[in-house]
C-alpha positions in Angstrom: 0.0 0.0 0.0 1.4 3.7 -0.6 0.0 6.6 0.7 0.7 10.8 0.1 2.4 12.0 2.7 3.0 15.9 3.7 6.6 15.8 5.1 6.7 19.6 5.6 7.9 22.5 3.1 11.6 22.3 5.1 12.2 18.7 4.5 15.2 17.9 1.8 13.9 15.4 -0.6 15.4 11.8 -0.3 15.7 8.6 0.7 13.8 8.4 4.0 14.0 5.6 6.8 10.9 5.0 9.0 10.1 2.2 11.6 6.2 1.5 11.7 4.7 1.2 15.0 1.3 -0.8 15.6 1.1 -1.8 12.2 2.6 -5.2 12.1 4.0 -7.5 9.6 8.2 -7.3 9.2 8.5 -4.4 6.9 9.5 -0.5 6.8 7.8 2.4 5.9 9.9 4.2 3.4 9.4 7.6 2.2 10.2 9.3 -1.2 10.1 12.6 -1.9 11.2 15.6 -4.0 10.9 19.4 -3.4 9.0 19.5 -6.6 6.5 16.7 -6.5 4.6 15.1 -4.1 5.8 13.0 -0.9 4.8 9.4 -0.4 5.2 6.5 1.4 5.7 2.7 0.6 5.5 -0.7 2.7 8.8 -2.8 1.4 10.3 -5.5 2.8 13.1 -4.9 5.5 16.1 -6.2 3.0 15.0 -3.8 0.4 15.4 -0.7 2.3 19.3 1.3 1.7 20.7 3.4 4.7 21.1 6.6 4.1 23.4 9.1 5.9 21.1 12.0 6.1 18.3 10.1 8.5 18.5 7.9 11.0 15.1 7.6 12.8 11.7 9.0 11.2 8.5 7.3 13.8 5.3 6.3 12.1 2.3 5.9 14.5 -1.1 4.3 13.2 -4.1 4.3 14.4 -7.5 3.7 13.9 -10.5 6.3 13.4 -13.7 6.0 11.5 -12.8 2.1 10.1 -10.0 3.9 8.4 -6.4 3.3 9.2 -4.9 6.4 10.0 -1.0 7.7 10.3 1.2 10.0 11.9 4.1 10.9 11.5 6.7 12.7 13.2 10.2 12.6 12.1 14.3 13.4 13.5 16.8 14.0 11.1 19.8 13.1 12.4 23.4 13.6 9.9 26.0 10.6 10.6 29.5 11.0 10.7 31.8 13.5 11.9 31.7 17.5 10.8 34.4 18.6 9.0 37.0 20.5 10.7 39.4 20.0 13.1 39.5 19.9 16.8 41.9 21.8 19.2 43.4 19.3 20.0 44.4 18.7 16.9 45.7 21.9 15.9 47.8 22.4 18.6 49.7 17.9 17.4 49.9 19.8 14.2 51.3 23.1 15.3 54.1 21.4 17.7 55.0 19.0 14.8 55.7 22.3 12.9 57.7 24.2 15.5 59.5 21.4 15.6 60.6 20.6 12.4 61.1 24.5 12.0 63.2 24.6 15.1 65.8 21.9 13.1 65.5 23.4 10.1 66.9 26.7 11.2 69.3 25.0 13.4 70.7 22.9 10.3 70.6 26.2 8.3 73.0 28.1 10.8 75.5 25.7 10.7 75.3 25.2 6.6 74.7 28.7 5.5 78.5 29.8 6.3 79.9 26.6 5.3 78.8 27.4 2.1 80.2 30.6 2.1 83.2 29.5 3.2 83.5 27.3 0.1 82.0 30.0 -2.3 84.8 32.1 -1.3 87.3 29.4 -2.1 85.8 28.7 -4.9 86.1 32.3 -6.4 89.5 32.8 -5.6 90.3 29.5 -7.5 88.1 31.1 -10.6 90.4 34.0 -10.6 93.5 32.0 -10.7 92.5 30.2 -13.2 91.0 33.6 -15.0 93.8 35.5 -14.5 96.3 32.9 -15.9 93.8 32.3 -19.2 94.2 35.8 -19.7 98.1 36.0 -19.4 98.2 32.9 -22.3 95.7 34.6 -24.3 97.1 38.2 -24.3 100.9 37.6 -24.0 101.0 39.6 -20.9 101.9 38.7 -17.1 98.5 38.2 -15.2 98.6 38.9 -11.3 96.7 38.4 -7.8 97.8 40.5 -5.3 96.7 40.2 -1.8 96.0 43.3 -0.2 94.4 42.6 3.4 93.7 39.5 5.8 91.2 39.1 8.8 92.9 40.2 11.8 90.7 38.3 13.9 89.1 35.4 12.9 87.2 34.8 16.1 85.0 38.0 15.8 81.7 37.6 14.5 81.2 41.7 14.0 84.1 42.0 11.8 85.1 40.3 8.5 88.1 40.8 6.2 89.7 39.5 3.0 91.2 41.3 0.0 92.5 40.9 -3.2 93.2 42.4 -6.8 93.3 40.8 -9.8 95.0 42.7 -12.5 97.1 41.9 -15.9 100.7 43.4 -16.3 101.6 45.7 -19.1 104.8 43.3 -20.4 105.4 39.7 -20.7 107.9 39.9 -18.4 108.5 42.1 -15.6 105.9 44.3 -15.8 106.0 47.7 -13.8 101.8 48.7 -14.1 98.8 46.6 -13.7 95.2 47.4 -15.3 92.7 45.5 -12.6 89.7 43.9 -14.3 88.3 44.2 -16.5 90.9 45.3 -18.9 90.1 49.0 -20.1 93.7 50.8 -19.9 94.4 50.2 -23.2 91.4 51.6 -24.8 91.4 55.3 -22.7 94.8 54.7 -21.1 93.4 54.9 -17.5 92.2 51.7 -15.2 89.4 53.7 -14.2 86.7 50.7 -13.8 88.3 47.6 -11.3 84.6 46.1 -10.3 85.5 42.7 -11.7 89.3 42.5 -10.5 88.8 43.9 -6.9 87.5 40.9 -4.4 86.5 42.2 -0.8 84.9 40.0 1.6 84.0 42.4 4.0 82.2 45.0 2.1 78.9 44.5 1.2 79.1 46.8 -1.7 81.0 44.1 -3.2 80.0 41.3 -5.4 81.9 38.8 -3.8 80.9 40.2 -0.1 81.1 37.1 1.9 79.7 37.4 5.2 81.4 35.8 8.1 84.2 34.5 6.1 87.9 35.4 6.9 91.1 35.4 4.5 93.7 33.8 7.1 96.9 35.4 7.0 99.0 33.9 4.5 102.7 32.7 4.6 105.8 35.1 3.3 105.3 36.2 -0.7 108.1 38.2 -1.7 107.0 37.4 -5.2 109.1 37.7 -8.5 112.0 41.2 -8.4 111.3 44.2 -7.2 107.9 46.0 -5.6 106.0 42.5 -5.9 105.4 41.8 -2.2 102.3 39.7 -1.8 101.5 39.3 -5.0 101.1 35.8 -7.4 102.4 36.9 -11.3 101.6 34.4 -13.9 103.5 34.3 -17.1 102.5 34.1 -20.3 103.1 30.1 -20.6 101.0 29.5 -17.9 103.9 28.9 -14.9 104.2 31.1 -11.9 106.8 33.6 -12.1 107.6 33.8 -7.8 110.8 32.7 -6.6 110.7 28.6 -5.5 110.6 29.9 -2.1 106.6 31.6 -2.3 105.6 27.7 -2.5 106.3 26.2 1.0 107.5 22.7 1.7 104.3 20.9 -0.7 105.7 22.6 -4.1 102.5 24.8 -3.6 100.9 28.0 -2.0 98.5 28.4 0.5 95.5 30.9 0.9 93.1 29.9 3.7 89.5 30.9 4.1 87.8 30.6 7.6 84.0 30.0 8.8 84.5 32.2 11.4 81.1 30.8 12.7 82.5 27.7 13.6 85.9 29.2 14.9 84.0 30.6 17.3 82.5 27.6 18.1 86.2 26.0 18.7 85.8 24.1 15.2 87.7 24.2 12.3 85.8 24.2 9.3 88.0 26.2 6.7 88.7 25.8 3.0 91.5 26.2 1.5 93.5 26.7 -2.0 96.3 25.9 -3.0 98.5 27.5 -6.2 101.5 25.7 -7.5 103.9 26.9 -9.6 103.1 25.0 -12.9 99.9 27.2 -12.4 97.7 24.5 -11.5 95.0 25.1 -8.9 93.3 23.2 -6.1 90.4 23.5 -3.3 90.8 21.6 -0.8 89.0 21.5 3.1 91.7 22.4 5.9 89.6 19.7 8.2 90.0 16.6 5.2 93.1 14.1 5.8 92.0 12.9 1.9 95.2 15.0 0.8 97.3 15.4 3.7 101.2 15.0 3.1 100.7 15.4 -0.6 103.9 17.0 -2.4 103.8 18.0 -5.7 104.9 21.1 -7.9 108.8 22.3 -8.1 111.0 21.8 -5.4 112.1 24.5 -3.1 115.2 24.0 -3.8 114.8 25.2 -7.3 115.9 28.3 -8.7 114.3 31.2 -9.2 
């Protein structure tokens, strides 16, 4: 049997779920309905009947008036399942989690940012050997690094320091004038622009500014005759022209850059590089045993 049924002008149409009271027999009553057509219900049998999440308990009461079976109905729409959201509990698991990983992160990042800089700085030096002596093959001219200032405290934070010129020489040999990069002497006869040949770690105006990095001081360079203190002068073949002396007891010379982070911290986390006089270049870390002992270049006993 089916019957209209008013389920009220609020009611969502849909599948609807009843139990029938007083009427007997093992069925439901189940409603359809739609917003634009008319309700109704249905006696099925109990297996035939889907869930559905939107209502869980609607109550039918019949009774009996005038010979005619009657209904009522009264009805609770109940959703199932959870709201979504979250609780505060929740947010405040999540939120830990993500101080926490944060805290790390920036811990890991303190230690790795001047590392890298450390390297970087290494790294360029090393470029502008190897620049400086491409340039001395390529223009028949002496090609120089001269180092102008080292840190003068590698354990202060505040401070950093490190200085050098790179500049080619106006002869093959012996030159007395040198036109810092990049070359633009010979064109108006003054060295008027020196942005690419002047390295400064310590000024941030700079484009190689390193911060927190520190040019150790570096051993004796009386460098080749006269007036070339301090400085490296490649020839045009490629070889250093410094005396034998300028390349310690390894056949090579040394220039050391510090993470003044971790000397602070009592570590020693420095790169360095290391210039022999064939003109061949290496970076190596001060803390790595891989290379430790290794001789090679000329003798010191060599001439000049």
């Amino acid at each position: 049997m089916w019957a209209s049924v008013d389920l009220g002008e609020g009611d969502p149409w849909g599948l609807w779920r009843a139990t029938s009271k007083g009427y007997g027999g093992g069925g439901r009553i189940v409603f359809w309905g739609s917003p634009r057509g008319d309700r109704r219900c249905e006696m099925v049998p109990v297996e035939s009947v889907r869930q559905t999440p939107r209502v869980e308990k609607l109550s039918i009461t019949f009774f009996e008036r005038g010979g005619a079976r009657q209904m009522a109905s009264q009805w609770q729409r109940v959703r199932k399942g959870r709201q979504s959201g979250f609780t505060l509990v929740e947010l405040m698991i999540v939120v830990a989690v993500v101080l926490a990983l944060t805290a790390l992160g920036v811990g890991s990042m303190n230690e790795m940012i001047p590392r890298y800089r450390t390297r970087q700085a290494a790294k360029v030096f090393a470029a502008q050997v190897q620049q400086c002596r491409s340039l001395a093959i390529q223009t028949n001219r002496e090609c120089s690094i001269l180092l102008v200032s080292a840190d003068g405290n590698l354990s202060d934070l505040e401070v950093w320091e490190g200085e050098y010129w790179v500049g080619l020489g106006n002869r093959s040999n012996g030159s007395t004038t040198w036109d810092y990069l990049p070359v633009d002497a010979d064109t108006d006869g003054s060295d008027d622009d020196t942005s690419e040949g002047v390295v400064d770690l310590g000024d941030s105006e700079n484009p190689y500014f390193m911060r927190q990095v520190g040019l150790a001081e570096w051993d004796a360079l009386s460098g080749p005759g006269v007036g070339n203190s301090d400085r490296l002068v490649i020839s045009p073949r490629g070889y250093l022209n410094n005396p034998a002396g300028d390349f310690g007891s390894t056949g090579a010379f040394t220039l050391t850059f510090v993470n003044k982070v971790a000397k602070q911290a009592g570590l020693e986390e420095n790169w360095s590089v290391q210039v022999t006089r064939g003109g061949v270049v290496r970076v190596d870390p001060t803390n790595s045993s891989m290379f430790a002992g290794s001789q090679y270049g000329t003798d010191t006993t060599s001439g000049s």
